[in-house]
N, C-alpha and C positions, 0 to 999 in steps of 0.2 A: 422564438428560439431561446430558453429560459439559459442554457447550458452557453452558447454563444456571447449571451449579457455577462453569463457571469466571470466565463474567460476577461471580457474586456475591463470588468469590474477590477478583477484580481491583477491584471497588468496594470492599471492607472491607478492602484495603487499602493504598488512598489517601487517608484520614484522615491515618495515619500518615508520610507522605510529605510532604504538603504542610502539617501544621505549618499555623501561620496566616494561612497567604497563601494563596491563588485559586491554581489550573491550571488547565486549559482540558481542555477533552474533544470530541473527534474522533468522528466517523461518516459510514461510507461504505457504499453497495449498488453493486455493480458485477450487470450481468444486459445480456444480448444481443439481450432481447426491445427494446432502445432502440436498436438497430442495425437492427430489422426480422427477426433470425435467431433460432436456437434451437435453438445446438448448439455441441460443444467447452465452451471454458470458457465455461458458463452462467450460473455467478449467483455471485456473492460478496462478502464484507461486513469492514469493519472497523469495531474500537471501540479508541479513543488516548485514553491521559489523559496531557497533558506536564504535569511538575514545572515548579515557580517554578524560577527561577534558582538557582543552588546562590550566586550572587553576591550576590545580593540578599536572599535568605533567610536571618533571623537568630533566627526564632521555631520553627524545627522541630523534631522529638522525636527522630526517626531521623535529618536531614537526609541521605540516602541520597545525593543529590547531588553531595555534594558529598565524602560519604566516596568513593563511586563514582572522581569526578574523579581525588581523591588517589592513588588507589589504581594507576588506570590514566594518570598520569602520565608512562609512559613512551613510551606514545605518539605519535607523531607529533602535532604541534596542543593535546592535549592537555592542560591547563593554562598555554599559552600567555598571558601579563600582556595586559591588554586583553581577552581570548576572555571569554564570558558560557559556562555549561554546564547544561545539564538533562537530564530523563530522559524518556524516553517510551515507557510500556508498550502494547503494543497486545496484540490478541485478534481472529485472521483465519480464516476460514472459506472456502476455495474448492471448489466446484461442474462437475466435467468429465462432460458427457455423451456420449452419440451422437445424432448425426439424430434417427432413428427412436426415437424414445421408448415408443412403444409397444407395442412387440417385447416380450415378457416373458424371450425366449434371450439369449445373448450375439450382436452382432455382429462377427464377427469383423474383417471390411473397413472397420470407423468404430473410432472412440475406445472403450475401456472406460466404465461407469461408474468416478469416483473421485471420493472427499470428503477434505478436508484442513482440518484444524481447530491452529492453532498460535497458544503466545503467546510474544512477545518482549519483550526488553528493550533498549534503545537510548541512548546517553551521546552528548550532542551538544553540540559545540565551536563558537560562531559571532563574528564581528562583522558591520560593515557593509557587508563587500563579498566575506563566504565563510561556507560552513558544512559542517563534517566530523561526520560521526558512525561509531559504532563499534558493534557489538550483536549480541546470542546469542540464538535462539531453538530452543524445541523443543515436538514437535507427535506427532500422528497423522496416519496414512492406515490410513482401513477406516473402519467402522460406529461405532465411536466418533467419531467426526468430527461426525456427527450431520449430515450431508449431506442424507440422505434426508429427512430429518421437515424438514431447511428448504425442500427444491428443491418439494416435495408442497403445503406450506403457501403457499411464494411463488406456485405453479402453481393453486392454488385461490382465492389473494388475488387471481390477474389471467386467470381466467379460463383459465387454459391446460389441454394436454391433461395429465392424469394419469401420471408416469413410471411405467413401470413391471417397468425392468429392473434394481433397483437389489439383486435377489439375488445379482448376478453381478459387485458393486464389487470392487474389487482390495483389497489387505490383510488383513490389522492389520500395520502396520507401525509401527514409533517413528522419531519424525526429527529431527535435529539441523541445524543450521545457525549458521554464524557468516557475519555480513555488515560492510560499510564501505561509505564513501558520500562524497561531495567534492563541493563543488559552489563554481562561485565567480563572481561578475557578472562581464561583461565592459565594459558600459557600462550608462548613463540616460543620456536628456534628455531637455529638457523638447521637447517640441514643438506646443503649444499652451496656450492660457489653458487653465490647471491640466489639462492632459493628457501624462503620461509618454510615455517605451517604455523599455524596459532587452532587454539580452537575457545569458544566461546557459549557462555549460557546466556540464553533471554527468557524470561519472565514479561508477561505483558496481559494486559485485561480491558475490557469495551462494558458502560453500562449502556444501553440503548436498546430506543423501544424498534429497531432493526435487527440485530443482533448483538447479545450481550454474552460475552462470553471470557475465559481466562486463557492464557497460553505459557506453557512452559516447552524450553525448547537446547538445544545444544546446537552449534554450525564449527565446522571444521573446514579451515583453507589454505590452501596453499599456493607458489606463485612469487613473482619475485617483485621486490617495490611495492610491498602491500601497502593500499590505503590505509589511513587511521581509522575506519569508522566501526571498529571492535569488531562487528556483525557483516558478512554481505546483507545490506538491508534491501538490495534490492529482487531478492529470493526470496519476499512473500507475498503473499497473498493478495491481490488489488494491490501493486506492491507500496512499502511503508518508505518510497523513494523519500529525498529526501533530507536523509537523517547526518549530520555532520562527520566531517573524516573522510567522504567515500572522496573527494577531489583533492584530499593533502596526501600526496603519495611523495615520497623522497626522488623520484623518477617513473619514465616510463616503465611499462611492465605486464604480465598478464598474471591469472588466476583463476582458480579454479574451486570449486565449493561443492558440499554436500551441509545438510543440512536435515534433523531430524527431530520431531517432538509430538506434543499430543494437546487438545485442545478439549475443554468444556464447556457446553454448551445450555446452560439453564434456559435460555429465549431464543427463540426464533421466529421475525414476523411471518416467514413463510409458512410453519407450524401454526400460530395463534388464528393467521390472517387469511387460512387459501379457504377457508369454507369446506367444498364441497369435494375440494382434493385432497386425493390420497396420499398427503405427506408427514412424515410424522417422523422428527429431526433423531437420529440419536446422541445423546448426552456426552457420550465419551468420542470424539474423532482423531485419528492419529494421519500425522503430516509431515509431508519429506518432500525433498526439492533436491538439484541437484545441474550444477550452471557451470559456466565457462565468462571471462569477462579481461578487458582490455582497458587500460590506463593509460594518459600521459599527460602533460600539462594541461590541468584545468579541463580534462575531460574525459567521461568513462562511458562507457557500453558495455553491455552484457545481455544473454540468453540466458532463459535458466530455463526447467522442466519442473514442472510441482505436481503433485498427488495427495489425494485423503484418501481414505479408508471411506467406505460408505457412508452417505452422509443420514441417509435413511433407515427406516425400520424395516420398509416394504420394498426394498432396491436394493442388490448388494452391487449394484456397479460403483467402484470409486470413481472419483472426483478427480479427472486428470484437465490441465491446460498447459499453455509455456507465454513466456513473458519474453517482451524484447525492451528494455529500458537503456535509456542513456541520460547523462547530466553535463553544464557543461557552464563553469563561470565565467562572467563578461567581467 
């Protein structure tokens, strides 16, 4: 149970991080049975535990933090006077199917099975009107991923049909990735008794032999007692839960988001790696999302709805799922 070790892995050792102060911890299910479909990328999950401030933090054993900061000081933002910085380990699991699930062959004319199980590490830079991050992870693709025992499980928790082509997943492969991320408000105002909008640009990019790809993007929200975290970050994709702001809200409150941009694509292992299937990624994919989500002391939820544009040459079906995440600091 590779996925289960590494859950208990990344709980024991968060003690040691956070020292005497509170972090918050992240969780997301991403699945396309929320879209109405059931198939492509099927089901997927995250778990984030952000570190206190390395600023504010003055009782920790490791302060990892904030050695981190110093360390990677030379980059861009970086220890910037004024910037706040934390860490945010997460632990992701994605789920790619075909149609046909019940095929027990390969097909060759739909998607491969593939499971990806990867954990990162992430250093983030922010104040009141930006947030830069920076981070390395590394993973599997194949049967250690532990794909199958989740897709079987989730497919039995909601009734669905039984996969069961999952002899024929692609790998064992080992994966690397280094990513960065930018995000900065473009405006707020108020526009009514205690009701916001802000709207915001993110820029963000993955180098990995998974997928390596850039992302430029705008999200627009509104809502009252809006968090600080510039971005809904929890509106994408495997979502990038997580990321600081979404738990300092001035009060309770709800909100609501749209969110729209476009993605390139130079690498893709499912492109390099399926063989004999018929997949062949296309370079440019455009992506929107569009969510609903609830606040209040030290804790948030939300739903959102996301979509691409075709991800293929040979498929013009987009790429629809929905996401159910919450966070929530002790």
């Amino acid at each position: 149970m590779p996925l289960l070790r590494l859950v208990v892995l990344l709980l024991a050792l968060i003690p040691g991080f956070a020292g005497a102060s509170s972090g918050a911890f992240s969780i997301s299910w991403d699945n396309d049975l929320l879209t109405g479909s059931d198939k492509g990328y099927t089901n997927g999950g995250r778990l984030s535990y952000l570190s206190p401030s390395a600023e504010e933090e003055s009782e920790c054993e490791v302060c990892l933090a904030r050695n981190v900061r110093d360390t990677l000081d030379w980059l861009p933002v970086i220890g910037q006077l004024g910037n706040n910085h934390a860490l945010t380990f997460s632990l992701s699991q994605l789920v790619v199917t075909p149609e046909n699930i019940e095929a027990t062959g390969p097909i060759y004319n739909d998607l491969p099975y593939i499971g990806y199980l990867a954990g990162s590490m992430t250093l983030w830079s922010w104040n009141s009107e930006s947030l830069t991050g920076y981070g390395i992870g590394v993973g599997v693709v194949g049967p250690d991923s532990g794909a199958e025992a989740t897709q079987k499980w989730a497919h039995k928790l909601t009734g669905s049909t039984n996969p069961q082509g999952w002899d024929n997943q692609l790998g064992t492969d080992v994966i690397g990735e280094l990513h960065a991320f930018h995000a900065r408000r473009l405006f707020r105002d108020q526009i009514g008794s205690g009701v916001h909008q802000e709207m915001a640009w993110v820029a963000g990019g993955s180098l990995s032999n998974f997928i390596s790809s850039g992302e430029l993007g705008v999200t627009w929200r509104i809502g009252t007692n809006l968090p600080a975290n510039i971005i809904p970050d929890y509106a994408g994709a495997s979502s990038t839960i997580g990321l600081p702001g979404s738990l300092n809200a001035p009060g309770p409150g709800w909100s609501a988001f749209i969110g729209l941009g476009v993605e390139a694509i130079p690498y893709s292992y499912l492109e390099e790696q399926s063989g004999p299937y018929d997949y062949d990624q296309r370079p440019l994919v455009g992506l929107g999302g569009i969510g609903v989500g609830w606040h209040s002391s030290g804790i948030h939820v939300s739903i959102t709805l996301r979509a691409t544009t075709s991800q293929t040459e040979t498929n013009k079906d987009a790429l629809s799922f929905g996401t159910v995440s919450a966070a929530y600091r002790f």
